[in-house]
N, C-alpha and C positions, 0 to 999 in steps of 0.2 A: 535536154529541153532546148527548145531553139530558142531564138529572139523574141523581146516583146515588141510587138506593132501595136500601137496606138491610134484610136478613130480621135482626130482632130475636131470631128462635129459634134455641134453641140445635139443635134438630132440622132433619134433612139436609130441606132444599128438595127438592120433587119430582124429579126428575129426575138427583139429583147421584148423582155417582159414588160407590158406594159402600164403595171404598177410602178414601177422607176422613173424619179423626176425625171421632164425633159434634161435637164442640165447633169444630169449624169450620165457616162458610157461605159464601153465594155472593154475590158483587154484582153484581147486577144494572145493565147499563149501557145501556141501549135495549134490543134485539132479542140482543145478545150476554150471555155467562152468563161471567165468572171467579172462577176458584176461589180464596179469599183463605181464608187462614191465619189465624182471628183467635186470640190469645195470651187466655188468662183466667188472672189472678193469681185468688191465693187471698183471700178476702174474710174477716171475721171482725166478724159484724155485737154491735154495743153499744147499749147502751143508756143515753142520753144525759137527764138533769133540766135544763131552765133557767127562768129567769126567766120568767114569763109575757111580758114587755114583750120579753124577749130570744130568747125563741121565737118571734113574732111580726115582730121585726128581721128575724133570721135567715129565717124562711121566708119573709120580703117579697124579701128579696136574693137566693134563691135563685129564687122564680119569673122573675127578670132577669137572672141571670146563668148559670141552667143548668139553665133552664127546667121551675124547679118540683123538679127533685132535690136535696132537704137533703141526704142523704150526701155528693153529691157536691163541694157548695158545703162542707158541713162539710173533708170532704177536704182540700179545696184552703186554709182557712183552717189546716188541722195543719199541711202542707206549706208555706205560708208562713213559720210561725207556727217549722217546725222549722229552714228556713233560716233566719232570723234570728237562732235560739238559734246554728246553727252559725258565721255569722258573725261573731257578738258573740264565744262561743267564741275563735276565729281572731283577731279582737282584741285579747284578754286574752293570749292567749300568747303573738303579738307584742309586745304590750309589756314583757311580763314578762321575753323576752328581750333587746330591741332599747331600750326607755325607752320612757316613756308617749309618745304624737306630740304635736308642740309643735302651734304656734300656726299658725306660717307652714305646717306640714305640712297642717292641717285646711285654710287658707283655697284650697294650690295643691290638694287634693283639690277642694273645692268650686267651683272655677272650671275643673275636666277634668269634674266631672260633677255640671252645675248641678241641683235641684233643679226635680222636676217640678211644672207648676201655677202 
């Protein structure tokens, strides 16, 4: 089976059925045509100030890791950025219930899930 090629539009491929939302396309897999469902969230574009030096970061990390889309790369740094808050969160409230975790609780942590690197 070869490659899949992906139609980028949001507009029906020649030939599709045209029962199928506009907002869905077809993928292409060789010679056969399937009809896939794709889902689109709602988007809510901003507008973002940084650092000259941190503009430059960011858009160098982005052409390597998703290939030149800042949004994207942005994205993925919120999402990080908001699990950790949620974590930390989850943290705090454990301990707020349970005691702060001792000594011995961190090192049997750290020896189930050694640090990457």
């Amino acid at each position: 089976m070869g490659p899949v090629r992906a139609r980028r539009s949001l507009e029906q491929p020649p030939g599709a059925d045209s029962a199928l939302p506009l907002r869905a396309t077809l993928v292409a897999i060789e010679a056969s045509v399937l009809p896939v469902v794709v889902l689109c969230m709602a988007v809510r574009k901003l507008a973002v100030s940084l650092e000259e030096s941190l503009a430059d970061a960011v858009t160098n990390a982005a052409e390597k890791d998703t290939d030149g889309n800042v949004s994207a790369w942005l994205a993925e740094a919120a999402r990080e950025r908001l699990r950790l808050q949620a974590a930390r969160q989850a943290l705090e409230a454990f301990e707020a219930e349970d005691g702060p975790i001792t000594a011995e609780e961190r090192e049997w942590a750290r020896k189930q899930w050694p640090a990457e690197g």
